[in-house]
C-alpha positions as CSV (number, residue, x, y, z in Angstrom):
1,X,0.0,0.0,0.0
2,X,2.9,2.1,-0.6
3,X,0.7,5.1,-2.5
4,X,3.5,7.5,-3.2
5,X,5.5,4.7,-4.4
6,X,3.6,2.9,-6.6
7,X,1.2,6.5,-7.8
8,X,5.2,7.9,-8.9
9,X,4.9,6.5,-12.7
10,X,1.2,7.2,-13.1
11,X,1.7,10.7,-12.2
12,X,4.6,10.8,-14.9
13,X,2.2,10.1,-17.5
14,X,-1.1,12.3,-16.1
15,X,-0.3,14.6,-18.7
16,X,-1.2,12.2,-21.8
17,X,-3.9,10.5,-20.4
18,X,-7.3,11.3,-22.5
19,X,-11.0,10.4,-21.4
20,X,-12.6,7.2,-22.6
21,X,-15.4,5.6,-22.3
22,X,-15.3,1.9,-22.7
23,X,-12.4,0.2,-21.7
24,X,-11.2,-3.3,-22.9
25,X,-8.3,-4.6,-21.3
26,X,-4.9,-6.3,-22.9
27,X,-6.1,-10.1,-22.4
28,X,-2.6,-10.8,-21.6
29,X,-2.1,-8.3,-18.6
30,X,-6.0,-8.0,-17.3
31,X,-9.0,-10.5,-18.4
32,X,-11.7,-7.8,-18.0
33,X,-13.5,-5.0,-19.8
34,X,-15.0,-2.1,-17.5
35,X,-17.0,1.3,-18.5
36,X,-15.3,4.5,-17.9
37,X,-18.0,7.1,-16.8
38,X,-17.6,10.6,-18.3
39,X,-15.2,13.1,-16.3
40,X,-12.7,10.2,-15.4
41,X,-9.1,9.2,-17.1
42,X,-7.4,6.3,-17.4
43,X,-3.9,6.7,-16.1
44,X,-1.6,4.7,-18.4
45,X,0.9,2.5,-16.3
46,X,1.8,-1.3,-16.9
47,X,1.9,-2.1,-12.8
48,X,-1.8,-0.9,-12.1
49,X,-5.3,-0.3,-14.4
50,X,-6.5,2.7,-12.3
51,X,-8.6,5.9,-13.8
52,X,-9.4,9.5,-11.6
53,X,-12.1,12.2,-12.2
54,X,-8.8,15.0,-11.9
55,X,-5.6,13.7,-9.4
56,X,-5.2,10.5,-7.7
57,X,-4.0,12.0,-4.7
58,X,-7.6,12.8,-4.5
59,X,-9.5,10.4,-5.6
60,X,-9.2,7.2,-7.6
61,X,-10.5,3.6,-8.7
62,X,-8.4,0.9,-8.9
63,X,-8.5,-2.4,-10.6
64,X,-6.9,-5.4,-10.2
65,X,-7.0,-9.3,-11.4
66,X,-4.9,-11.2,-9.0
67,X,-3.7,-15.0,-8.9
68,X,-5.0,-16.9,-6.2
69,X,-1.4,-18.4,-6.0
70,X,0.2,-15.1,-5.7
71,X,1.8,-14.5,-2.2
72,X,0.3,-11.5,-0.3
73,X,3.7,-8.7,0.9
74,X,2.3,-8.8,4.7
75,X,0.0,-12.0,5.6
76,X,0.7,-15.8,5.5
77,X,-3.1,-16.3,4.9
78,X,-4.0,-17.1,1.7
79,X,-6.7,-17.3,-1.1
80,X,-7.9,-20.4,-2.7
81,X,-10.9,-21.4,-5.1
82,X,-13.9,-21.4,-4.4
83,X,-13.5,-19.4,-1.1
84,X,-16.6,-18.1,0.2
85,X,-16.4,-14.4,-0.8
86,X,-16.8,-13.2,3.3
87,X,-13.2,-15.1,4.1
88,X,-11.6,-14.0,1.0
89,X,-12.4,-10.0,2.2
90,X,-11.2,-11.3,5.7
91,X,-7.5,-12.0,4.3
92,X,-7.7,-8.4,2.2
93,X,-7.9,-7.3,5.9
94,X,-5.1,-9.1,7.5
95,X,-2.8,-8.0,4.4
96,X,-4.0,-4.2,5.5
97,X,-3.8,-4.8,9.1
98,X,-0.4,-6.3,8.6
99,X,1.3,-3.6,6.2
100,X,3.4,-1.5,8.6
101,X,2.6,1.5,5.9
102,X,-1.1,1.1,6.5
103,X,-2.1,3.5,9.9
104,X,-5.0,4.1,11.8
105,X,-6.9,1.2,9.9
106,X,-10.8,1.0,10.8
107,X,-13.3,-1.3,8.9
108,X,-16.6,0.2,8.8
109,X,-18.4,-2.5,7.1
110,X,-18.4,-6.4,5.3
111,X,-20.5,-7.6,3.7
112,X,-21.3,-9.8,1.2
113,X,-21.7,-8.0,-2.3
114,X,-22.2,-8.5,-6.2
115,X,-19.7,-6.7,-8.5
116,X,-21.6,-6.6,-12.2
117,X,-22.9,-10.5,-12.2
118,X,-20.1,-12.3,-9.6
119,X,-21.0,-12.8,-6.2
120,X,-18.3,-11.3,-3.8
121,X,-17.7,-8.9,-1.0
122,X,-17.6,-5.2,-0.2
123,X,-15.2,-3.9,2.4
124,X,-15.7,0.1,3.4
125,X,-12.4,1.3,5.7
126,X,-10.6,4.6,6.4
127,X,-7.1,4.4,7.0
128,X,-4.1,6.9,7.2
129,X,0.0,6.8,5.6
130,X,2.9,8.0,7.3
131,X,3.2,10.8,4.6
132,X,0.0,12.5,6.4
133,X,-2.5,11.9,4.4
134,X,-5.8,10.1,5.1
135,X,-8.5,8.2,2.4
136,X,-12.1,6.7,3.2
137,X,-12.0,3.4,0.5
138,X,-15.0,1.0,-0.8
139,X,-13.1,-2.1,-1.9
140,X,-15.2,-4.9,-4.0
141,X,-13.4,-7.8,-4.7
142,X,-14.8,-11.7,-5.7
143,X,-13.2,-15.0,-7.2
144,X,-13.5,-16.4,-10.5
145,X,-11.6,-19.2,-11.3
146,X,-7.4,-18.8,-10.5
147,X,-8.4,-15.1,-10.0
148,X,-9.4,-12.2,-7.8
149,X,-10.7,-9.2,-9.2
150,X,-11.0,-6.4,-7.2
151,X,-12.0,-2.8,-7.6
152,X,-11.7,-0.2,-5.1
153,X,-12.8,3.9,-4.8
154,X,-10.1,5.4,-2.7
155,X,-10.6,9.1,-1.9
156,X,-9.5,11.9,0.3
157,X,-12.3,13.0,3.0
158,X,-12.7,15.5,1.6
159,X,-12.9,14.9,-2.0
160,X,-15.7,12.2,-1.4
161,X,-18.5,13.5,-3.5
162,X,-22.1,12.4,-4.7
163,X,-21.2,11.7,-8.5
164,X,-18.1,10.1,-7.4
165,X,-20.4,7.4,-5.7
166,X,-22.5,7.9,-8.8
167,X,-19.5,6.8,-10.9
168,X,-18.2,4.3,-8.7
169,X,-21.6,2.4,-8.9
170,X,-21.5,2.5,-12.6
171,X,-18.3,1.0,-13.1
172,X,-19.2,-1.8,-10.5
173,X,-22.4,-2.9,-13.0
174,X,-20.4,-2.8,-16.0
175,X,-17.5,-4.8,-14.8
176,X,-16.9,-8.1,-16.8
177,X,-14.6,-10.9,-17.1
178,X,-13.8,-11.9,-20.5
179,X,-13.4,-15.8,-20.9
């Protein structure tokens, strides 16, 4: 969860990032296609698939497709198929609880959730960095096959607005997995 580190290269390339509206991702890098709702830019970077509505230090929404078999940085526990989607979100948590670079953690809600058509969970937490800065995040996330997606809003308090959660809900329907 190293934000400064890992937001470095997709702040390089801010400047040529354009608007879109439908996104298909490379089928070699990301197995899914989302919709990009009007106002928001994809950020080009090979390490993450994440778009804002004007600077990611504000607010964002990130996308991943991880392996199941893919070690977590800060937890031993682990993901495997078929997990029920309530003890898959409860490692996301351990790995958050257990990242040194992760402060003032505090779950607000779990709960079982759908993301487009895949049954999965919804975790809402606030948490803080050692750089200062603080973010409120909804984090969706479900298995499908080897993989888990997930797709989380991540904003500063105050930059949390109406159409952001507007947005954010829009993207969630018009996730898909391709294959």
């Amino acid at each position: 969860m190293k934000r400064i580190i890992w937001l470095m290269p997709v702040l390089l390339v801010w400047a040529c990032a354009t608007a879109q509206v439908a996104i298909e991702c490379d089928p070699e890098k990301r197995n899914f296609s989302v919709e990009i709702p009007q106002g928001w830019k994809q950020l080009s970077s090979s390490e993450v698939f994440l778009i804002t509505r004007e600077d990611p230090y504000s607010q964002y929404i990130l996308f991943r497709q991880r392996h199941i078999d893919e070690h977590f940085t800060h937890t031993t526990k682990r993901l495997y198929k078929n997990m029920p989607p309530l003890e898959a979100a409860n490692v996301i948590i351990d790995e958050m609880k257990s990242d040194p670079s992760v402060l003032n953690l505090h779950v607000v809600q779990t709960a079982a959730a759908v993301v487009g058509s895949y049954p999965g969970f919804k975790i809402v937490f606030d948490y803080g960095i050692k750089e200062g800065y603080s973010f409120s995040t909804i984090y969706y996330g479900f298995l499908q096959g080897d993989w888990l997606y997930s797709i989380r809003y991540n904003a500063s308090p105050d930059a949390v607005g109406e159409q952001d959660a507007e947005d954010f809900q829009k993207v969630l329907k018009s996730f898909r997995c391709k294959g």
